[in-house]
C-alpha positions as CSV (number, residue, x, y, z in Angstrom):
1,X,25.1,7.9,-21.9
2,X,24.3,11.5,-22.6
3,X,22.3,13.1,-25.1
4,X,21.6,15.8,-24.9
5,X,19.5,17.9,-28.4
6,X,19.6,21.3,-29.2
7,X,16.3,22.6,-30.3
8,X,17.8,24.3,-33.2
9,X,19.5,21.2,-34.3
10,X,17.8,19.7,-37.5
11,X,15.5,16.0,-36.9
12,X,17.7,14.2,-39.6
13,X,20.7,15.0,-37.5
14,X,19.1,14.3,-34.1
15,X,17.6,10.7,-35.8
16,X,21.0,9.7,-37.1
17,X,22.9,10.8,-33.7
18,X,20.3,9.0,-31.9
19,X,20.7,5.8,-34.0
20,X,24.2,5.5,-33.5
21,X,24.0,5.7,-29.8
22,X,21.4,3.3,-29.8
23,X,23.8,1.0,-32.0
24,X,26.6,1.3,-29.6
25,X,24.3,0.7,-26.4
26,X,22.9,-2.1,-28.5
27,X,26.4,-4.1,-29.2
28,X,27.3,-3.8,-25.6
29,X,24.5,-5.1,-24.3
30,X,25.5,-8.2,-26.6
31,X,28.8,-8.5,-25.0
32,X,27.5,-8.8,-21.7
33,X,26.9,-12.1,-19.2
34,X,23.1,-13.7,-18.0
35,X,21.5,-10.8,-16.7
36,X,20.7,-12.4,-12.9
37,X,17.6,-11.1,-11.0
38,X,18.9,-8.4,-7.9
39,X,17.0,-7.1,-5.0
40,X,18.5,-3.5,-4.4
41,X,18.0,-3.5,-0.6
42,X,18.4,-7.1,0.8
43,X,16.2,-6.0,3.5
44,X,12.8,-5.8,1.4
45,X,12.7,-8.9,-0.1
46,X,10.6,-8.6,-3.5
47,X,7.0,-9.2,-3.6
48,X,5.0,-10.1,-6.7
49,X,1.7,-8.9,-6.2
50,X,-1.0,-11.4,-7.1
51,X,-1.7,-11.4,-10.7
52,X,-5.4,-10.0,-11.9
53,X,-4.5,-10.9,-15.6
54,X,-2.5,-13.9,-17.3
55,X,-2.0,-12.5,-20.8
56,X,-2.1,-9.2,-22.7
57,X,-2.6,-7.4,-26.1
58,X,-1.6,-4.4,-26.4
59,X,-3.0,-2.5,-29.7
60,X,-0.6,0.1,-30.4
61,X,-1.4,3.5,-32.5
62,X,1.3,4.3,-33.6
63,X,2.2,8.1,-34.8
64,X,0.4,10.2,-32.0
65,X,-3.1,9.5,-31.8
66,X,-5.5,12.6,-30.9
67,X,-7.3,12.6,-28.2
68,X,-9.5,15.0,-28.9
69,X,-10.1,13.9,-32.5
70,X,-10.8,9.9,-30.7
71,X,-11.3,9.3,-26.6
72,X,-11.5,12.9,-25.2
73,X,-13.6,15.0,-27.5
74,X,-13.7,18.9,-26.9
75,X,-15.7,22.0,-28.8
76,X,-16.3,21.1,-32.4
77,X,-16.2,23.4,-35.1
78,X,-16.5,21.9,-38.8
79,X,-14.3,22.5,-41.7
80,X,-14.8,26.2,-43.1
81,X,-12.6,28.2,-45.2
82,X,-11.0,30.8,-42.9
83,X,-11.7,28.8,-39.5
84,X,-9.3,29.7,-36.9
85,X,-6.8,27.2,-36.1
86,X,-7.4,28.5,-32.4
87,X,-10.5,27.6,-32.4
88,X,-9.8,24.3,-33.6
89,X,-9.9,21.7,-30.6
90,X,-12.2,18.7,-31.8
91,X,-12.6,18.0,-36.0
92,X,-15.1,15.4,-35.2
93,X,-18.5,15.6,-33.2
94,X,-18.7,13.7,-29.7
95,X,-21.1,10.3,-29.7
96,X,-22.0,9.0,-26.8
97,X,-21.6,5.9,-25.4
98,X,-22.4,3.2,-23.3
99,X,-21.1,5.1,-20.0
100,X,-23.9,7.4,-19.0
101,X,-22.6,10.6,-19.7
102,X,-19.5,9.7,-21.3
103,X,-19.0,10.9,-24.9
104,X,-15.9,9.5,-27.3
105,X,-15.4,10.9,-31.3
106,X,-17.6,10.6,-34.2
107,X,-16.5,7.3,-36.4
108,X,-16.0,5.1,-33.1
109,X,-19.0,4.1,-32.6
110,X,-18.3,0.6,-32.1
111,X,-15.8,1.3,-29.4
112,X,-18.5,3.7,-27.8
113,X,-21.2,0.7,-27.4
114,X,-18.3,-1.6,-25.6
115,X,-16.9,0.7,-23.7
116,X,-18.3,-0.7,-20.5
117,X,-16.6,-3.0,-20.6
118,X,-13.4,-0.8,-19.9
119,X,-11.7,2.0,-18.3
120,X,-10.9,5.5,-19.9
121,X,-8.0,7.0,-19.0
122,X,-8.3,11.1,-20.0
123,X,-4.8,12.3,-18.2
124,X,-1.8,10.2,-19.5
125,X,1.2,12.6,-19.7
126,X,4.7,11.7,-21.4
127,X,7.5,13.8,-20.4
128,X,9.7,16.7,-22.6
129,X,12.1,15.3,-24.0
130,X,13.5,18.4,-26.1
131,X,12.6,17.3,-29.7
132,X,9.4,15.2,-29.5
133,X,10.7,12.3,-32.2
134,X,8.3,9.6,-32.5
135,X,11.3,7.0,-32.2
136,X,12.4,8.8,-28.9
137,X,8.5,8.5,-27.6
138,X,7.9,5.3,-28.6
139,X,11.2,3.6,-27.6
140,X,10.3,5.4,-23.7
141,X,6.9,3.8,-24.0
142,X,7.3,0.3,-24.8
143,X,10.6,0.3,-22.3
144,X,9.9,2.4,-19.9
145,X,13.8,4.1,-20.5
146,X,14.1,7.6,-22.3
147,X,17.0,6.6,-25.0
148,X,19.5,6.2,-25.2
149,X,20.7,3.9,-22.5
150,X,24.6,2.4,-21.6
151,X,22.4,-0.5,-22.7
152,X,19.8,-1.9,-24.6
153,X,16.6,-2.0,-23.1
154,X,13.9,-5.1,-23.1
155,X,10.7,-4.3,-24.2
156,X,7.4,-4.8,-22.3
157,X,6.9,-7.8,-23.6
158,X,10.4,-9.0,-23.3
159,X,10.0,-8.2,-19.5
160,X,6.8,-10.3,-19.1
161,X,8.8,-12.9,-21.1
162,X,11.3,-12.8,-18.6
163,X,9.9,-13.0,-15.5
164,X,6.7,-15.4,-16.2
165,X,7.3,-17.1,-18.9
166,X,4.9,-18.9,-21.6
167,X,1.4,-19.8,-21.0
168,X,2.1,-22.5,-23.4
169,X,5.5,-24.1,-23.7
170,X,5.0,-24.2,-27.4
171,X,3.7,-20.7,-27.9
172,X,5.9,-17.8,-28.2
173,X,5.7,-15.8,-25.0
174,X,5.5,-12.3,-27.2
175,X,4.8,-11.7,-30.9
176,X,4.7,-8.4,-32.6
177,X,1.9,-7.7,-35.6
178,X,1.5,-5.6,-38.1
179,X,4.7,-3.5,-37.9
180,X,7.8,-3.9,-40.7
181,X,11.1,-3.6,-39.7
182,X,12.2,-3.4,-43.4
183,X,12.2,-1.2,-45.8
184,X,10.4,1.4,-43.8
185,X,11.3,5.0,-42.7
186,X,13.0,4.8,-39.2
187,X,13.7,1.1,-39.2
188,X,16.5,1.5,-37.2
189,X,14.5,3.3,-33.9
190,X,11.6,0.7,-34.6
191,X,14.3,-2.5,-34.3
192,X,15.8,-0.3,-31.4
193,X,12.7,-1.0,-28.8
194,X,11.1,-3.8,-30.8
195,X,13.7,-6.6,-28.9
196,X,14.2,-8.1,-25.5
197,X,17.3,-6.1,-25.4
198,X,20.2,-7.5,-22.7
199,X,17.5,-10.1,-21.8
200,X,18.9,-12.3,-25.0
201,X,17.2,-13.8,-28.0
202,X,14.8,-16.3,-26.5
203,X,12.8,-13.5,-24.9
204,X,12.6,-11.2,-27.9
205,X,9.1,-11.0,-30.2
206,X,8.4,-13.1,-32.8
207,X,7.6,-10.8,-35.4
208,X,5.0,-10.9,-38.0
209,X,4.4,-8.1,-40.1
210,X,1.5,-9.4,-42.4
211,X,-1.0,-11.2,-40.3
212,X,-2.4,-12.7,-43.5
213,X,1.0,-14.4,-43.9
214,X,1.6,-15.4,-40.2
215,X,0.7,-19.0,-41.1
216,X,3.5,-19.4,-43.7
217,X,6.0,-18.4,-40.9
218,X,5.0,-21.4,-38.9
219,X,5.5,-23.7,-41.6
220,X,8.7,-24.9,-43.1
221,X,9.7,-23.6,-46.9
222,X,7.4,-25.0,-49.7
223,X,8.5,-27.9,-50.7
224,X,10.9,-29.1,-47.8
225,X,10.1,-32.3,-45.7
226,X,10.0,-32.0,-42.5
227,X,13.1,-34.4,-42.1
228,X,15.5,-31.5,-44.4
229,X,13.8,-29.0,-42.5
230,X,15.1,-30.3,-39.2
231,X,18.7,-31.2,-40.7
232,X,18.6,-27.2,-41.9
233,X,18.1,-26.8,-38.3
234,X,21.1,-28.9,-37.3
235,X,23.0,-26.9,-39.9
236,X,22.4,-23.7,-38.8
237,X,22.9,-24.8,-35.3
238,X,26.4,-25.8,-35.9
239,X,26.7,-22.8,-38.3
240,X,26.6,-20.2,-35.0
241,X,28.9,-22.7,-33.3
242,X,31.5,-22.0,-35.5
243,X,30.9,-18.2,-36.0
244,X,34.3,-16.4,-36.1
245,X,32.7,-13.8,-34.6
246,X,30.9,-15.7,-31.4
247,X,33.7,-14.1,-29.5
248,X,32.0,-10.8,-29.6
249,X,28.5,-12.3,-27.9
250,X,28.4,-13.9,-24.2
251,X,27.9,-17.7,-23.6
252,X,24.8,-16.3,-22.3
253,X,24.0,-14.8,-25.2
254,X,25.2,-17.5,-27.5
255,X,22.8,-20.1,-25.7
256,X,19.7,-17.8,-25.6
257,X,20.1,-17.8,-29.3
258,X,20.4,-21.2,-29.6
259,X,16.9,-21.6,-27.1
260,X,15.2,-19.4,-29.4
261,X,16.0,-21.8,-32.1
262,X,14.8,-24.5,-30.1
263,X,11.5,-23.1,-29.1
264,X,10.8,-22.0,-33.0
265,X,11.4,-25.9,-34.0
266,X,9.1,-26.8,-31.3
267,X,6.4,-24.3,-32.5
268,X,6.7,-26.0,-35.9
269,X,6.2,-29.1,-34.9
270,X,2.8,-28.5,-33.0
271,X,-1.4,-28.4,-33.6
272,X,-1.0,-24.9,-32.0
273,X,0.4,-23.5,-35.3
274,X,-2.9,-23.3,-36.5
275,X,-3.6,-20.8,-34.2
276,X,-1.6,-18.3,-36.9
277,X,-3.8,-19.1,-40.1
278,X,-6.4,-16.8,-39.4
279,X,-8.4,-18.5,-42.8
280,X,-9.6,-21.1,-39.6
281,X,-12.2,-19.0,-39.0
282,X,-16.0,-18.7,-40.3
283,X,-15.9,-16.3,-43.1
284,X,-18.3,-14.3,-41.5
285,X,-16.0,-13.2,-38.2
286,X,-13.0,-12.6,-40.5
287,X,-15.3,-9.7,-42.5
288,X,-15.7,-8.4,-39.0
289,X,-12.3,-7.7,-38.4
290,X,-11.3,-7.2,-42.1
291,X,-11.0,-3.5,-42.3
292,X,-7.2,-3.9,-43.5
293,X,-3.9,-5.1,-42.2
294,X,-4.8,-3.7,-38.3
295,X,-8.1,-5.7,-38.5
296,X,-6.8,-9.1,-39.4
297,X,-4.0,-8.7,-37.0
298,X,-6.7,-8.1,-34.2
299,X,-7.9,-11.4,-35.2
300,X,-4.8,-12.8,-35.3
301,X,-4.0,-11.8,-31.6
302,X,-7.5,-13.4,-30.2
303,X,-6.3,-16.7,-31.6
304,X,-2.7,-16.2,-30.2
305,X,-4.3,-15.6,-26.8
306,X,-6.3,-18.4,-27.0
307,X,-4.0,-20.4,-27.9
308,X,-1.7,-19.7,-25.0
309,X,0.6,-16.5,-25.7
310,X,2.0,-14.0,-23.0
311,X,2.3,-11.4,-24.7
312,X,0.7,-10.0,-28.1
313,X,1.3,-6.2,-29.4
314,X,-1.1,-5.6,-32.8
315,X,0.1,-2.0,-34.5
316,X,-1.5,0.7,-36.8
317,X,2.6,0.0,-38.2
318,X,4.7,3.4,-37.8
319,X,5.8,5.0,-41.2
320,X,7.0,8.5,-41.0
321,X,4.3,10.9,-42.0
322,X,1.3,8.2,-42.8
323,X,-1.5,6.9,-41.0
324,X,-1.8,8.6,-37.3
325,X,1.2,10.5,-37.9
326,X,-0.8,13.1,-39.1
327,X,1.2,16.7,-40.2
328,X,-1.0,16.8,-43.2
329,X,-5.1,15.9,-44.4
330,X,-5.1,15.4,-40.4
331,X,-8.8,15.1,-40.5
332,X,-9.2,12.5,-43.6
333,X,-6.4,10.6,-42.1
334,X,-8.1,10.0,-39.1
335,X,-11.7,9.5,-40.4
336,X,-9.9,6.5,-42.3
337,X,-8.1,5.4,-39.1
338,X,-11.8,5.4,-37.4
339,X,-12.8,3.5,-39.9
340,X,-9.3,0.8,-39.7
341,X,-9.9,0.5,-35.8
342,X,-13.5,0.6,-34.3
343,X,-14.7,-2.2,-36.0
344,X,-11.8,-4.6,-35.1
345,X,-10.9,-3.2,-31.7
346,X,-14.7,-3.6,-30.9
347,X,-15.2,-7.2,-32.1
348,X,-11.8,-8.2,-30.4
349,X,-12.9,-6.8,-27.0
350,X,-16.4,-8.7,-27.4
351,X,-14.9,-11.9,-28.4
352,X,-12.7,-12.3,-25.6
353,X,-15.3,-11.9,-22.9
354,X,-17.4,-14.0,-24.9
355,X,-14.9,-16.9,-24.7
356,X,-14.4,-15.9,-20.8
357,X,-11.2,-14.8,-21.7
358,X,-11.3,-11.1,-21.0
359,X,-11.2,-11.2,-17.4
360,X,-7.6,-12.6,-17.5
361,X,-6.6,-10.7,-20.8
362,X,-5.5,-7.4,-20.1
363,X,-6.6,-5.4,-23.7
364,X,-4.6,-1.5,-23.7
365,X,-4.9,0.8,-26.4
366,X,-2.2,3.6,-26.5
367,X,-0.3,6.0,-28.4
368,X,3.4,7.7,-28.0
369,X,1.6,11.1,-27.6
370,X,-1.8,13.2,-28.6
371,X,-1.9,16.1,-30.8
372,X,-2.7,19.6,-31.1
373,X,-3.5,22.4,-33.4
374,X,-1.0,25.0,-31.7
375,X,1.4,23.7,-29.6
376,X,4.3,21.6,-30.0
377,X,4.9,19.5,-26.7
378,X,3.7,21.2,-23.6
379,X,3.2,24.4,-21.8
380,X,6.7,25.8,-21.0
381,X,8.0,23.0,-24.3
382,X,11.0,24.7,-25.9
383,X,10.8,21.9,-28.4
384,X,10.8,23.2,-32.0
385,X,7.3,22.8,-34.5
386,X,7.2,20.3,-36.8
387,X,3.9,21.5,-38.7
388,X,4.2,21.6,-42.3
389,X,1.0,24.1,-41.5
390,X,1.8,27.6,-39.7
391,X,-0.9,30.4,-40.8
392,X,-3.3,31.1,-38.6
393,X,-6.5,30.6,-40.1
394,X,-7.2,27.7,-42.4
395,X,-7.5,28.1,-46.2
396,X,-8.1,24.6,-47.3
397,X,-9.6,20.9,-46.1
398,X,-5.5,19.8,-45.7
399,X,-5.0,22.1,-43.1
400,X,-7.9,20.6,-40.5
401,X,-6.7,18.3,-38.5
402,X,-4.3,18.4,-35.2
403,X,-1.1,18.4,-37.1
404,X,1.5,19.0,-33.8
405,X,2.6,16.7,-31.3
406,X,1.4,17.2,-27.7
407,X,2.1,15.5,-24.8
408,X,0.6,17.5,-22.3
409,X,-2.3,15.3,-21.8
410,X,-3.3,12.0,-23.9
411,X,-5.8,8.9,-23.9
412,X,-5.4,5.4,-22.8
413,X,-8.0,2.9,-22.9
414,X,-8.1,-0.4,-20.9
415,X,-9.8,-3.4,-20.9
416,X,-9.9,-6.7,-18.9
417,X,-7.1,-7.7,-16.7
418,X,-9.0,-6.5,-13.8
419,X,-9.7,-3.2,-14.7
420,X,-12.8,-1.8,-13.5
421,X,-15.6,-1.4,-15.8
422,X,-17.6,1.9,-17.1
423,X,-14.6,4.1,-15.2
424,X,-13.2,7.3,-16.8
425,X,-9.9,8.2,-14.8
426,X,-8.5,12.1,-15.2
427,X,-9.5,14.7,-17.1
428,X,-7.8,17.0,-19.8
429,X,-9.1,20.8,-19.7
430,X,-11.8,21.5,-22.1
431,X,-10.2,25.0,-23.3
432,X,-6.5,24.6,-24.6
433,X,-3.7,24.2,-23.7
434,X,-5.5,20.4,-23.5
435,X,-3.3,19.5,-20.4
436,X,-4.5,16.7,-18.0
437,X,-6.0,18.6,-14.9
438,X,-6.7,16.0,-12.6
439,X,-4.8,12.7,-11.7
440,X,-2.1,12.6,-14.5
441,X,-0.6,9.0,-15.2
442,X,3.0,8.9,-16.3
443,X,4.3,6.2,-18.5
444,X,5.9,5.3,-14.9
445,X,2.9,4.5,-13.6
446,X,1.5,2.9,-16.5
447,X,4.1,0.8,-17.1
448,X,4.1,-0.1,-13.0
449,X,-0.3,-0.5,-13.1
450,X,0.2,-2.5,-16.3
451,X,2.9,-4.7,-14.7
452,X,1.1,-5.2,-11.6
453,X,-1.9,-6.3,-13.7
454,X,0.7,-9.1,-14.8
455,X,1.6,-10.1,-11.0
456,X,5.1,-8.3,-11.7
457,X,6.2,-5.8,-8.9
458,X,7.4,-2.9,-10.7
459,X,10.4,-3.2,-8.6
460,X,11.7,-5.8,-10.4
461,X,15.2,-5.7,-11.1
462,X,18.0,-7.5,-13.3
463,X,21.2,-7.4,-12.9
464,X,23.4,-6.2,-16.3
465,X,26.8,-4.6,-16.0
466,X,26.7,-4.6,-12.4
467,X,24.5,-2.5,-11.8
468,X,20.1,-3.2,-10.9
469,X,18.3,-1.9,-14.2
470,X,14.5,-2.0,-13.2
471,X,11.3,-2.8,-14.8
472,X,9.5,0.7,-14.1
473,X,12.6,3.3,-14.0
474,X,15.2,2.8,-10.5
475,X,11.9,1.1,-9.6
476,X,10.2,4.3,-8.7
477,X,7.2,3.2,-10.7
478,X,3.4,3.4,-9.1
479,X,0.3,1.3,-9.7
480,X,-2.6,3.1,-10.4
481,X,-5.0,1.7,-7.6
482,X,-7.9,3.8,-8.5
483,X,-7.7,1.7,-12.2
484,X,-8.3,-2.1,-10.5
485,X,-11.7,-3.2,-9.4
C-alpha cells in the first residue's frame, strides 16, 4: 500500500490520511485465515538461537526523548537571554556515573549509579520517513514495519506472544501500562501498533492504563458473584456466536477471540491476580517508585515479571505536545521527566537483580527519536519543521530546550537479558549535526538483537495473505553481537 507525503502537505491531513489506511489494512487483516508459520527457502531450515533472556519490559518514552538532554550529553551552556540556539546542544550538565569515564544528564542520577549494570547504546538511527509523525515512528518501532502496511502488523510483544508463549499459563503473555487509548490525541495511531495485529486477539496486550487500577481489572464488577460473573461470560460467549457480522472475521479469528476470553476467565480465577494490586507491597518500596503514573507502573511490571509474564511495556503515555514531546518549556519539561523516571527506572533495575531475575529479564529503555535545537530529521531531511520556536537566538526560558525532532542519532539503554555490563556501544558527534559516527543500530537490528535476546531468529516468518511477513523486515534483520556478553 503506498503512501507516499508531500512535505508541503499539512500534519492534520497526513494524520487523517494515514489513519484511514491504517483502518483499511486493519479490517483486512481481520478477514484473513490462521496466519501459519513459513520458511522462505525450504533449504535453510529455521533456527532459534538459544534464548539469553525469558521475559522482557520494555519502558517506553514516548514523544522523542533527547539524547543529549538524558544518555549522551554534549557542550552545556545554561539558560541566558539572547543564547544562541546554535550553540545550544546539551540544557543540562553531564554527571558521571558508575562507568569510569562515562557521563549521562544532570537529574538522572539514579540511573547514573546503576548503570553498570547495563549497556549504552549512543548510535541508534531511525530512518526518513518524509514527515517525522510520532505515530509513523512509533508504529515502525514497536513493529518493526514503516506504515502503512496491506496489513496490520503485530506488535513486539504480540510476536513474542506468538512464537513462545506464556511463562505462566495463567498470566497474560503481554500487557501494556500506562498508555490510554481513550480520549487522547492520536488514539487512532496509538490503537494502530498497540495490537497483535493479523496474529488475532489471544496474542494482543492486555491493557492497563492506570497501574493504580490494574487490580480492579482482574476482579469481576463490584458486587457480582463469581457464579453471575461466569454466566456473563457464557452470555457474552454465545453473544459473538450469533454476531450478524461474524461473517466479516475468519474462523481463525473468531476462535482467537473466543481464547482470549478464555485465558481472561482463567486470570480471574487465580492467586496470581494479586500480582496487579501493587498496594501488596511494603509502603516503603511503593514511595520508591511513586513519582507518578510511570513510577507505579514500573512497580507494576516487576510484579508482572515475577509473576510469570512474557511480555510487559511501561510508557511515559503519548499525548500530543506533553510530557517528552517537547516543542515548548523543553527544558522544564524534561527536568520534570528526570524527575518521573530516574527514580523508578533505577529501583526497578535493582530489584530485579536483587530477586535474581535480571539475568533472564531483558529491561530496554527507548524512544521513537531524539531531538535537536536546529534540525528537523537528518542531514539531507527534506522533512518540514515543526518548531513552534524559529528565531535564532533565545529571548525567553520557553524557548530552551531541543524542541525538533531528530533522528540522525538517538539513545537506547539496555539491561539484563544477557547484555553485557558497563558497555557503551556507538557514538554520536560531539559538534552538531548530532549524527551517530560510529556503529549505528537501526530499529532492524534492534528489533533482530532484541529478538535474539528472546531465542527468536529474526527470520521468523508467518504466513498472511500468501505471502511470508517477517519478524525483523523480509527478515533482513541483524543481531547486534558486540551488545551480548
Amino acid at each position: 500500500m503506498a503512501f507516499e507525503i508531500d512535505p508541503s502537505t499539512p500534519r492534520s491531513i497526513v494524520r487523517r490520511d494515514f489513519v484511514k489506511a491504517l483502518t483499511m489494512a486493519g479490517l483486512a487483516a481481520m478477514a484473513t485465515g490462521e496466519p501459519r508459520v513459513v520458511r522462505a527457502n525450504s533449504e535453510e531450515p529455521l533456527v532459534h538461537p538459544k534464548p539469553t533472556a525469558d521475559a522482557c519490559i520494555l519502558l517506553w518514552m514516548a514523544g522523542g526523548m533527547a539524547a543529549p538532554d538524558n544518555f549522551d550529553p554534549k557542550r552545556y551552556r545554561p539558560f541566558e537571554k539572547g543564547l544562541a540556539v546554535a550553540e545550544m546542544l546539551s540544557t543540562f550538565p553531564a554527571i558521571n556515573t558508575s562507568i569510569d569515564g562515562v557521563q549521562i544528564c544532570e537529574g538522572l542520577e539514579n540511573i547514573a549509579q546503576i548503570l553498570h549494570r547495563g549497556t549504552l547504546i549512543r548510535s541508534a538511527v531511525q530512518p526518513d520517513l518524509g514527515s517525522i509523525l510520532h505515530s509513523r515512528h512509533q508504529y515502525h518501532w514497536h513493529t518493526g514495519y514503516v506504515p502503512p502496511q496491506t496489513v496490520a502488523c503485530p506488535h513486539l510483544g504480540s510476536w513474542m506472544a506468538k512464537v513462545l508463549g506464556p511463562r505462566n499459563p495463567v498470566m497474560p503473555a503481554f500487557i501494556n501500562i500506562g498508555q490510554r487509548l481513550e480520549g487522547v490525541g492520536e488514539s487512532e495511531e496509538l490503537k494502530a501498533f498497540t495490537t497483535a495485529g493479523f496474529f488475532g486477539s489471544e496474542f494482543g496486550p492486555m491493557n492497563l492504563p492506570f497501574p493504580e487500577e490494574a487490580a480492579q481489572s482482574v476482579k469481576p464488577p463490584q458486587g457480582m458473584t463469581n457464579a453471575r460473573f461466569a454466566n456473563r461470560e457464557r452470555l457474552f460467549r454465545q453473544l459473538i456466536d450469533k454476531n450478524p457480522h461474524r461473517d466479516q472475521l475468519s474462523d481463525y479469528q473468531q476462535q482467537s477471540m473466543l481464547r482470549s476470553l478464555d485465558n481472561a476467565y482463567r486470570l480471574l480465577s487465580s492467586k496470581e491476580r494479586e500480582a496487579f494490586d501493587i498496594t501488596l507491597e511494603p509502603k516503603e518500596v511503593q514511595e520508591k517508585y511513586n513519582t507518578g503514573r510511570f513510577g507505579r507502573g514500573c512497580l507494576l511490571a516487576r510484579r508482572l515479571i515475577e509473576n510469570g509474564a512474557r511480555f510487559v511495556e511501561v510508557t511515559t503515555e503519548y499525548v500530543p505536545f506533553l510530557h517528552w514531546d517537547t516543542h515548548a518549556n523543553g527544558h522544564e519539561t524534561v527536568a520534570r521527566m528526570h524527575q518521573e523516571i530516574d527514580r523508578p527506572i533505577a529501583t526497578l533495575v535493582q530489584e530485579l537483580d536483587e530477586r535474581g531475575l535480571l539475568d533472564r529479564t531483558l529491561v530496554i529503555v527507548a524512544s521513537e527519536f531524539s531531538r535537536d535545537a536546529l534540525m528537523e530529521g537528518k542531514p539531507g531531511s527534506n522533512a518540514g519543521d515543526q518548531a513552534a520556536f524559529r528565531d535564532d537566538n533565545i529571548s525567553e526560558m520557553a524557548h530552551y530546550g531541543l524542541h525538533r525532532h531528530f533522528t540522525g542519532g538517538s539513545s537506547v539503554l539496555m539491561f539484563g537479558g544477557g547484555m553485557k555490563k558497563a558497555y557503551v556501544h556507538g557514538q554520536t558527534a560531539d559538534e552538531r549535526p548530532l549524527i551517530a559516527i560510529k556503529d549505528p543500530v537501526t530499529v532492524m537490528d534492534l528489533h533482530a538483537t532484541i529478538m535474539t535476546a528472546m531465542g527468536i531468529s529474526p527470520k521468523t516468518a508467518y504466513s498472511i495473505e500468501g505471502r511470508p511477513f517477517y519478524v525483523t523486515e523480509d527478515g533482513k534483520g541483524l543481531p547486534v553481537q558486540q551488545l551480548f556478553t
